[in-house]
C-alpha positions in Angstrom: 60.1 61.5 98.0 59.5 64.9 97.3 57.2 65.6 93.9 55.9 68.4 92.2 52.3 69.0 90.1 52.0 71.8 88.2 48.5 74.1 87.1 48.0 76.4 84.6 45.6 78.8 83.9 44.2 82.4 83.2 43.6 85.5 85.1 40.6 85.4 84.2 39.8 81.8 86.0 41.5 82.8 89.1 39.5 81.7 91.3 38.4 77.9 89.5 42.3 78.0 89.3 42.5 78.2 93.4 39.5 75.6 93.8 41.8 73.5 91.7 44.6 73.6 93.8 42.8 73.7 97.2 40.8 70.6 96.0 43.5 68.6 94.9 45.3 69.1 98.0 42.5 68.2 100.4 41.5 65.3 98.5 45.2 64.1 97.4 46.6 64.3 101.3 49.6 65.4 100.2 52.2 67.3 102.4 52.4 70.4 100.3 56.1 71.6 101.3 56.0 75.1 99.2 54.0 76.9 96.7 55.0 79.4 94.0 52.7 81.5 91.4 53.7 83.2 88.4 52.2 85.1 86.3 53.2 85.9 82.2 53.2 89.5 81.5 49.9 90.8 79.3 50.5 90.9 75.7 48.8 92.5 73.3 45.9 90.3 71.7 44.8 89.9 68.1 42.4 92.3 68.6 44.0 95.1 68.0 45.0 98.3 70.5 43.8 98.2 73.2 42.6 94.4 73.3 44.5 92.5 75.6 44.7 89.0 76.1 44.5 87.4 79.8 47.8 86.5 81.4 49.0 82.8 81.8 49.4 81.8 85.7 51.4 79.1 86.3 51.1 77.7 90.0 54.4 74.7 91.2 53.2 72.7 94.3 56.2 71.0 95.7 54.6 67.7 97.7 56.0 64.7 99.8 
């Protein structure tokens, strides 16, 4: 049966965000089938111009 797990972070975690996913599929055994990223434009944060907020990264594993 083919399922799907979904992570979420920010550009600024990039790297904790691909230990995540590595992790979880070493220690899951799943059969990843395909991965796909995206990544939410930067907006302009509370702070003001010139202050931007980190992007959202979404990350879909699709898994048997």
């Amino acid at each position: 049966m083919t399922r799907i797990k979904l992570f979420k972070s920010v550009e600024s975690e990039l790297e904790a965000l691909e230990a995540e996913v590595n992790d979880w599929i070493e220690s899951s055994g799943a059969k990843v089938s395909d991965i796909k990223a995206n990544i939410a434009p930067q907006s302009q944060g509370a702070g003001g111009m010139g202050s931007f907020s980190h992007s959202d990264i979404l990350i879909a594993v699709t898994y048997e």
